[in-house]
N, C-alpha and C positions, 0 to 999 in steps of 0.2 A: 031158569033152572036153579036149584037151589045147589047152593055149596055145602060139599061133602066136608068131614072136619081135616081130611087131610090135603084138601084142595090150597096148593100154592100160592093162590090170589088170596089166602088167608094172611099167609105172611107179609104179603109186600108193601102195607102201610107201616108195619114194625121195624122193617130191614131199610125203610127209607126214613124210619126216625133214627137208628140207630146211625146209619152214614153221613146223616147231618149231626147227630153226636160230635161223632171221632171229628169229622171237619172242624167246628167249631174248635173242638179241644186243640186240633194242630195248629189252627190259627193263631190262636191262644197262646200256645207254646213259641210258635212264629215271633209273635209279637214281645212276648216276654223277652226270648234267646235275641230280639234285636234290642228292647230295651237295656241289656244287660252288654252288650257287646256295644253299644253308644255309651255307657257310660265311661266317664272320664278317670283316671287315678284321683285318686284325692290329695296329692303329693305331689307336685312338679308335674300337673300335666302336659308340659307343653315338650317335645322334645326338639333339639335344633339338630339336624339331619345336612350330611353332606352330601352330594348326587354322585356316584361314578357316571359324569359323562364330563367328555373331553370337548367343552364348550366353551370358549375364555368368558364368553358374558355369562354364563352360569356359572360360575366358580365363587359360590358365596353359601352363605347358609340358607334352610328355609325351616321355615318353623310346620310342624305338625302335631296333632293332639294322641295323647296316649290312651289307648283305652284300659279300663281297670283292670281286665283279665292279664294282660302286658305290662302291668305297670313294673313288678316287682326284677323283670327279664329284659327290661330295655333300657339297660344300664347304656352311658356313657364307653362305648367301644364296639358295641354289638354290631353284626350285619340287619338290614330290614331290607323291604321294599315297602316303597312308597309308589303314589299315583302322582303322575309329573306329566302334561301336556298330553292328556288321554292314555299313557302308557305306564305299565308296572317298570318302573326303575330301583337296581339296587341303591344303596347308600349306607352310609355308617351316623348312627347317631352319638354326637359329639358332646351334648351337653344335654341336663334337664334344664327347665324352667319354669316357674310360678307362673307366668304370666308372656306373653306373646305383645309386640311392638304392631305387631300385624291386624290393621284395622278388621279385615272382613275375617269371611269364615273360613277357618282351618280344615284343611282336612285329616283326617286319623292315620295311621302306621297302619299300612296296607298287611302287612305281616313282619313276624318275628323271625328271620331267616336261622337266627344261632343266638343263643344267651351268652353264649362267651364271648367275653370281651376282649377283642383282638388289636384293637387300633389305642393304643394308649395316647391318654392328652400329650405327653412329652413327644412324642413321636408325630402327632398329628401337629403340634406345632411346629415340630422340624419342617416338616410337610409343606407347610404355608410359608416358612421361611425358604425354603431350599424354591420354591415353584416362585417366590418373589426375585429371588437375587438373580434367577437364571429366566425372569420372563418367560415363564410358563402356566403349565396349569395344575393345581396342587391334585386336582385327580391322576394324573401322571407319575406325579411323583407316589401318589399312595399306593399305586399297582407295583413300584419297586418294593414298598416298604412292608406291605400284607403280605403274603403269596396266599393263592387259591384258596378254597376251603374245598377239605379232604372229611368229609361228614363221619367215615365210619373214624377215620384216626381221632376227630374231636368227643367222640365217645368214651373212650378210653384216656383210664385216668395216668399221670404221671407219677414215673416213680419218685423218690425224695433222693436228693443224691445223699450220697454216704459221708460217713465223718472224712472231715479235712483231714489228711496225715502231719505229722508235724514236719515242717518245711525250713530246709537248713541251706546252706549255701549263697542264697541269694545276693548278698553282702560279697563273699568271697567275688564271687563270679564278675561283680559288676567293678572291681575294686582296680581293675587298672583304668576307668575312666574315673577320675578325679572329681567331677561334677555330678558324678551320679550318685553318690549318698548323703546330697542334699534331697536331689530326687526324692530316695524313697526313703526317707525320713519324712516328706512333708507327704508322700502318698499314703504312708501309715496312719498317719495323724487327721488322717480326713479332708487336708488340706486338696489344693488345685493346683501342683507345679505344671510349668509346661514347656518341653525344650524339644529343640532340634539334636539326632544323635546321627554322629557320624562313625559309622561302624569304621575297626581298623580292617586291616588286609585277613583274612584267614579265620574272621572274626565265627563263632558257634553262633549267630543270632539268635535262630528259636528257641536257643537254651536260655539267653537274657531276654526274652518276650515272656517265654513261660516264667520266669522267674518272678517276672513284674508284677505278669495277673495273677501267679502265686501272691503275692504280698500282699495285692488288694483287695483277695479274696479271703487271706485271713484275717485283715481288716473291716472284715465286712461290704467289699465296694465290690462293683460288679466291672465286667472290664469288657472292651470291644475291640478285636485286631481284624483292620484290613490289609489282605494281601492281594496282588496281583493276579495269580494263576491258582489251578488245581496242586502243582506241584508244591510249590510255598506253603499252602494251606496244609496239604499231607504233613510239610515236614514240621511245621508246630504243631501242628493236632499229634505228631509222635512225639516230641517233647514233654505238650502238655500232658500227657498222658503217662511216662517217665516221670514226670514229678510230682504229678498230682494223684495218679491213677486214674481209673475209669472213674464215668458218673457226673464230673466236675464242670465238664463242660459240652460243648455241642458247636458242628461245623455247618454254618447255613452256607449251602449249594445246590445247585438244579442236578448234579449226576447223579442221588443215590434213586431220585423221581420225587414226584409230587405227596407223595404218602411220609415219608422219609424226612420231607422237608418240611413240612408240616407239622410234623410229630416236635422236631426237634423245634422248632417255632413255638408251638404249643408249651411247651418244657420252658423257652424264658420266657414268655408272656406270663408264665402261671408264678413264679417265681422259683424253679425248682432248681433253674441252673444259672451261673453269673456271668460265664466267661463265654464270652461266643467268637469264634474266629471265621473267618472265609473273603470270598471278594464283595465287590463294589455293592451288593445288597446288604450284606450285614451289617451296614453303616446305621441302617435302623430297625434294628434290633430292640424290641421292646425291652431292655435289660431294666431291673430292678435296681434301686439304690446304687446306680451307673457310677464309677470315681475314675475310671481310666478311657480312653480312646487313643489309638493307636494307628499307623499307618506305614506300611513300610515298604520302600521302594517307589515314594508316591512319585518321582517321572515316570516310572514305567506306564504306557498308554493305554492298559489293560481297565484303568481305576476312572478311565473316562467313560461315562454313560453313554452307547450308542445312542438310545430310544431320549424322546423328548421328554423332559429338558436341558438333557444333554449334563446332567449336574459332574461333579467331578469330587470323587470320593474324600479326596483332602480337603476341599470345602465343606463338605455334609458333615463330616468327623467335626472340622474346629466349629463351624455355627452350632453344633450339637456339647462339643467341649463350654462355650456360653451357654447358651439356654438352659445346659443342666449345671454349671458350676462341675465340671470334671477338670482333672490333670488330663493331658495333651501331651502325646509324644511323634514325631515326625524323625522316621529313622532310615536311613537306607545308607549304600560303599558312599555312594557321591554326594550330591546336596544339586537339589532343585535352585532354580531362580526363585520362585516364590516362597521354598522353605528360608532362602536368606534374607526375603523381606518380612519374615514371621522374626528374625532375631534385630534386624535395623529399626522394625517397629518398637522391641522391647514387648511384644507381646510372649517371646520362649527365650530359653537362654540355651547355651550351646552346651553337649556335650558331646566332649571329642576324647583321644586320646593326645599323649605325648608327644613329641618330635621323636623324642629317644627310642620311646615303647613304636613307634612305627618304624623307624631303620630296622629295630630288632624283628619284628615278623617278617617281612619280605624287602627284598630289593629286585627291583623293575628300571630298566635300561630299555633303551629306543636300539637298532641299529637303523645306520642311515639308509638303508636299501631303499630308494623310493622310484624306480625306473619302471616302470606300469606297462615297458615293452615283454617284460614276462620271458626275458630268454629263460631258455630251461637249461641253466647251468649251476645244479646246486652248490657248487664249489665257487662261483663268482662272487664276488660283493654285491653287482648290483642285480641279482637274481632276483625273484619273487619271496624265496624261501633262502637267502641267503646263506651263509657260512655260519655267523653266530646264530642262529637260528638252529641249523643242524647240530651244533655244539651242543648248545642251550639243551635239546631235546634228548641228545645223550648222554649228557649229565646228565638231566632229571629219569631217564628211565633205568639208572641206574640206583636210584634210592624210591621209585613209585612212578604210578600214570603221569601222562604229560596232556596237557592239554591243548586244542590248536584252537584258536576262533578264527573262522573265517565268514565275512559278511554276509556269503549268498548263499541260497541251496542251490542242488542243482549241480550240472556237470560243468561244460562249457557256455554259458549264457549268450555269451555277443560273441560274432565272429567279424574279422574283417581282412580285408585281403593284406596277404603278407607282404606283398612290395609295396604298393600306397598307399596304406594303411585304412583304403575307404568301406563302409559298413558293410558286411557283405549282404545281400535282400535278396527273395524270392522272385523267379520271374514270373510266378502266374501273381501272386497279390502284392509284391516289394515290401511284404514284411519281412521283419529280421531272421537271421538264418540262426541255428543251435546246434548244439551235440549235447545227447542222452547218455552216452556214454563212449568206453573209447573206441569200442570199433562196428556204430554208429555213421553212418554219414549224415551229412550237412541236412535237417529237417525245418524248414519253415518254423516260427514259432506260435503264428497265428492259424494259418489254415491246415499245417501239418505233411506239405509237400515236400516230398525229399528231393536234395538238389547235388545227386552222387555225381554230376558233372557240370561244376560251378566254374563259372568265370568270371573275373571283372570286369564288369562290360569299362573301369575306365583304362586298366591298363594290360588287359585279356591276360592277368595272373592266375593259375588255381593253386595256388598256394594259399592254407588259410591262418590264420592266428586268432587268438582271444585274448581280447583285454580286460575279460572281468569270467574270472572261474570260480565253481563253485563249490559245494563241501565236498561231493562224491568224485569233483577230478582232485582236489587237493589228497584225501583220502588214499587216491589211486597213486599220487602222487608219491606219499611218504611210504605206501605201502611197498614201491621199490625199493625206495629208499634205506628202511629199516627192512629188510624181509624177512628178520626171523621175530619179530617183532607184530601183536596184536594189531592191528586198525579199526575202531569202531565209531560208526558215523550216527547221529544225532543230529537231526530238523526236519523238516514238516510236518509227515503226518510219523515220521518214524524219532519220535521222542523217546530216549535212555530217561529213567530219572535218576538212576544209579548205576555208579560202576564200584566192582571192588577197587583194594590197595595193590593188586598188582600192575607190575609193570606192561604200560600198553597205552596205544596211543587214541587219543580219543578227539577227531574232529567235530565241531556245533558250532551251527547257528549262533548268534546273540540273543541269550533267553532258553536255548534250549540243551544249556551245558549240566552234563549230569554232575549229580555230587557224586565225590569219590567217597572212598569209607578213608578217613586220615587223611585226606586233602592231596591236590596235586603238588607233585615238586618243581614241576616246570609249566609254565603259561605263556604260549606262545600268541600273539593278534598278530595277523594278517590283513594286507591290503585295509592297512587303518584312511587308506587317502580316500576309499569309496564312502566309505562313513561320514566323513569331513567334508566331502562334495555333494550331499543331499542339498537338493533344494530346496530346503527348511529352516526357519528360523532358530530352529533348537536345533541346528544339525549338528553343532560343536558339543552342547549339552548333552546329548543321545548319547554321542557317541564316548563323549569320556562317562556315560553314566553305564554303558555298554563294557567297556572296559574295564571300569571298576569291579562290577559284578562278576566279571572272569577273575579277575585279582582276589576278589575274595574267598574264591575257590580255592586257594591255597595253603596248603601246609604251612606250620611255624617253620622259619627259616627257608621259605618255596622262594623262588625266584621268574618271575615274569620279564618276559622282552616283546614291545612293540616294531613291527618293521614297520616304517614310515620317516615322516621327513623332522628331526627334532626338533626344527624351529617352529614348528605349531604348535599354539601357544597350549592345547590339549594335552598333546603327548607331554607338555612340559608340565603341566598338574599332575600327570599320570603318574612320570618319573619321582616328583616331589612328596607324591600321595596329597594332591592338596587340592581336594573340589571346593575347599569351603572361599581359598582364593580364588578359583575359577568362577565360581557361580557369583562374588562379588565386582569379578570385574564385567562380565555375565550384564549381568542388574544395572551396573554404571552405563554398557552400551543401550540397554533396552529404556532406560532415562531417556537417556539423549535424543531418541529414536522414537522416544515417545508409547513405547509398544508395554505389553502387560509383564510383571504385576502393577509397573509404576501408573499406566492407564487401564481404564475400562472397555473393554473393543467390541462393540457388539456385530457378529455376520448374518445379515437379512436376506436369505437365498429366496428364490421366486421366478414366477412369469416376468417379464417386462410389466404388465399393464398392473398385474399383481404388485409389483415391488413400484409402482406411481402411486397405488390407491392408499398403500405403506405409509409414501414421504406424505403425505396428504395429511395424513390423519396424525400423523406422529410429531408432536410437541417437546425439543428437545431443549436440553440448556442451552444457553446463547455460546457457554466456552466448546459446544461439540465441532467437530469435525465431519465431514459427509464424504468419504471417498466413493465411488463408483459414480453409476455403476461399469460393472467390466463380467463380459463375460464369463460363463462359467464352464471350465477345462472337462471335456469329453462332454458336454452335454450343450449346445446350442441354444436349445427352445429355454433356457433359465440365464439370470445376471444375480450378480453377487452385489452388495452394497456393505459398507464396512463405516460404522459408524464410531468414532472415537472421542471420550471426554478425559480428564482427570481423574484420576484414581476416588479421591474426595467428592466428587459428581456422581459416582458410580451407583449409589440409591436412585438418584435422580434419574441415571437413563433409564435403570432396570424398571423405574416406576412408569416411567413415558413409554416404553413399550409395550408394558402389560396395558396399559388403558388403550393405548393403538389396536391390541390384539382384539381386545375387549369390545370395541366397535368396530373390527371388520367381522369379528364371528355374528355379531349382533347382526350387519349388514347384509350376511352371509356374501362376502369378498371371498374372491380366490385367497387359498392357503401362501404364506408366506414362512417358511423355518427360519429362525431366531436359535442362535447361537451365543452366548454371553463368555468370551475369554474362550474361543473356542483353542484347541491344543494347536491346530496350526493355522493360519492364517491365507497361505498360500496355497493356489487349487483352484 
């Protein structure tokens, strides 16, 4: 049959050259768009790339090749992923380079996650240094130091902060510490002073923090304060904000959320803002032309890192104060044991106040009431709330608030029988018994059983007593007491940050005393004997460091009284105003005793078989010490081992352990947690 001209078998030798056409041509393209994607930068192509994973044997660099298209975006800070063990892994590239040490063949930067550069050199060597000293892994430490990436917030540019105001006072402000305008004289000058500051009684702190990183900021230097809590941070972030105005600085935190945080992240990494304040993260703060680091309140236990490597905020500040050549200041009422071996060493110098200029702010008395039998006779001397206490609070509510610190929350905490004084326990599980409030009966504290007809099974009493109360019966307490009189309670989840200047009484926790507006006139501590009888090595430390921080809560001319026993040796720094003798004589026992800062202490928690394959592997100095192992408190299936050298040894362990970690992760060993100078020892 002949073919018509519009028969379809006409076309389909055309339509089958044309489709091997286009093929070809894609292939073509294919092959170009890979040729051009293999190709290298012509300028540093090598980039050396850090891994996020949490490996001790991979915690090193690895070199991979830049491709051309990349080359100009994968700066030194950037996120990527790379191909690592068959898998896309993120990483930060840390350096370029000419030429790779690495015999075989490289592989290329899997992708460019972000061109901004977030991880700065200064900060990524803190990194390295902080995951060295603490025996850990510097991926750990990078995940405090980055936060997340927020893609749309890295879109959006920053604004520029505004002109500095001219800034007056400073000088004035800081002029009854005598040592302080060497200070900032040499922070002006671009210099690196670095001291220990022992704030006085009733002291404005955040008004002399703002002032500081005012002056460094019109210097040009950038400044970093760490503080303990949300509320500390509130209260310099409204300072700095009063002297600076808005624009000047920015608070890195996880409450405002991850966009928030970011943003303000974003703003110092770029260079837009210098002053950054907040807690235990902000320590690495990518700040610009850095001159100041700051710390305040560094015993409070807020500033130690839960998450591994457990780093502690006053160490990441002073390694950071070296690495960058920054001034250093360690400020808080009391004085740490390790801030007094920061001035023995001659590494900071002290700044205090007067003897003279301290009797003139406050005067603080003990009474001797220390009978822990708790009769409830406020007119007695040896009551809980004694005579001069009731005094004490009458005065002071007659010129402003008064304040009470008492150690626990909580109502009645411990009960025990009124005639023998034995615990009193539940009879379905023999946990301890409690009261919720006052008319309340007797409730279990563990499984929650009420026990409205308790007996002592030793001497069939139901009479009950309590030898340790807490804010909401003290509370209930003054509230008869005073009854025409406010009572307002602060701790747990029901935190004041503030109260006004009138007259009213305000019981808290330690840590959760509100500021008044104009300060309190009277500051009462209670039951100072249960602070003193913690099972802690720092239990004396805490607790006058507990106490100061009440004291400083006070009006010019306020007056404080401690109930407890005067001849501990605490209440007698308290009285004297003098942590900086306490923490010296502090240091002399922790010599002797051999315990930190004078030694290095490292805590190996584990399996059993876990904490063997440990000692195995671990190569220490010959002057260490091996205590354990000994069990570990509430937990069975785990042992503690505690190992101890010389302060001057202490590279040496930190290095002996990282190589330990280093070959069990290698060997894949049971997990073993490493603690370096952990805050407490006991546990």
């Amino acid at each position: 049959m002949t073919p018509t001209p519009d028969d379809p078998a006409l076309e389909l030798p055309g339509l089958v050259r044309d489709r091997a056409a286009e093929g070809r041509a894609k292939a073509a393209a294919t092959r170009a768009r890979k040729a051009a994607d293999a190709e290298l930068a012509t300028v540093d192509p090598i980039a050396r790339v850090v891994l996020d994973v949490p490996l001790a044997h991979l915690d090193r660099v690895f070199d991979y090749t830049v491709r051309a298209a990349m080359a100009e975006d994968a700066v030194p800070g950037t996120r990527v992923k790379v191909r690592f063990a068959g898998k896309d892994v993120d990483g930060f590239v840390i350096e370029r380079a000419a030429a790779s040490d690495h015999g075989g063949v490289l592989s290329p930067l899997r992708r460019l996650v972000s061109p901004e550069p977030v991880l700065s050199p200064a900060v990524e060597a803190l990194c390295r240094r902080v995951a060295e000293r603490y025996a850990g892994v510097s991926t750990d430490v990078r995940r405090l130091a980055v936060p997340p990436r927020h893609a749309t917030t890295e879109r959006q540019p920053t604004p520029e902060a505004p002109p500095l105001p001219v800034l007056t006072g400073c000088d004035e402000a800081w002029a009854p510490y005598p040592a302080a305008a060497a200070f900032l004289e040499h922070l002006r000058s671009g210099s690196s002073p670095r001291a220990v500051w022992g704030a006085g009684p009733g002291e404005d702190w955040p008004a002399l923090l703002a002032h500081l990183a005012g002056a460094a900021l019109a210097a040009g230097r950038g400044t970093i304060i760490c503080l303990p809590d949300h509320r500390d941070v509130a209260r310099l972030d409204e300072a700095l904000t009063t002297l600076l105005g808005e624009g000047h600085h920015v608070t890195l935190r996880s409450e405002p959320g991850p966009a928030a945080r970011y943003r303000d992240f974003l703003a110092v990494s770029r260079g837009a803002r210098k002053i950054v304040i907040g807690p235990r993260s902000a320590a690495f703060a990518p700040v610009q032309d850095l001159g100041l680091v700051v710390i305040w309140d560094d015993g409070d236990d807020l500033h130690a890192e839960p998450r591994a490597p457990y780093p502690h905020t006053r160490e990441v500040l002073l390694m950071r104060a070296e690495e960058e050549d920054t001034a250093a200041l360690v400020g808080s009422f009391s004085r740490t044991v390790e801030a007094d071996q920061l001035l023995v060493s001659g590494w900071a110098r002290e700044i205090a106040l007067p003897r003279a200029e301290i009797r003139n702010r406050a005067l603080v008395a003990v009474s001797g009431a220390t009978d822990v039998a708790l009769e409830r006779d406020p007119s007695g001397a040896g009551a809980r709330i004694p005579r001069e206490a009731h005094q004490a609070m009458k005065w002071g509510l007659e010129r402003g608030p008064v304040l009470v610190q008492t150690p626990r929350a909580g109502y009645a905490l411990k009960l025990a029988c009124e005639r023998c004084r034995t615990p009193a326990r539940c009879g379905s599980c023999a946990g301890p018994l409690g009261l919720t409030g006052p008319t309340s009966p007797p409730r279990c504290r563990l499984c929650g059983t009420e026990a409205a007809g308790w007996a002592c099974a030793e001497c069939g009493a139901s009479g009950l007593r309590s030898p340790m109360l807490g804010d909401a019966r003290t509370a209930d307490e003054l509230g008869r007491s005073f009854p025409t009189t406010p009572v307002v309670a602060s701790s747990g989840d029901r935190i004041r940050a503030t109260v006004d200047g009138a007259p009213r009484l305000v019981v808290a926790t330690p840590g959760a005393e509100p500021v008044a507006d104009g300060g309190y006139a009277v500051v009462v501590l209670l039951d100072t004997w249960w602070a003193l009888g913690r099972d802690s090595m720092r239990a004396a430390e805490e607790a006058l460091r507990r106490w100061c921080n009440a004291v400083g809560l006070l009006q010019p001319g306020g007056r404080a009284l401690a109930v407890g026993d005067p001849a501990q040796p605490a209440l007698q720094a308290l009285v004297r105003w003098d942590p900086a003798g306490f923490a010296k004589r502090e240091a002399e026992d922790r010599r002797e005793a051999r315990l930190p800062p004078a030694a290095r202490v490292a805590s190996l928690t584990g399996a059993p078989g876990a904490l063997d394959d440990m000692r195995a592997l671990l190569h220490l100095p010959e002057v260490a010490d091996v205590l354990g192992p000994m069990p570990v408190v509430g937990n069975p299936d785990e042992e503690r081992l505690i190992v101890r050298v010389p302060r001057n040894q202490g590279a040496a362990l930190s290095r002996a352990l990282v190589e330990a970690q280093r070959l069990r992760s290698a060997r894949k060993l049971d997990p073993v947690r490493i603690q370096v100078d952990p805050p407490e020892l006991l546990g």
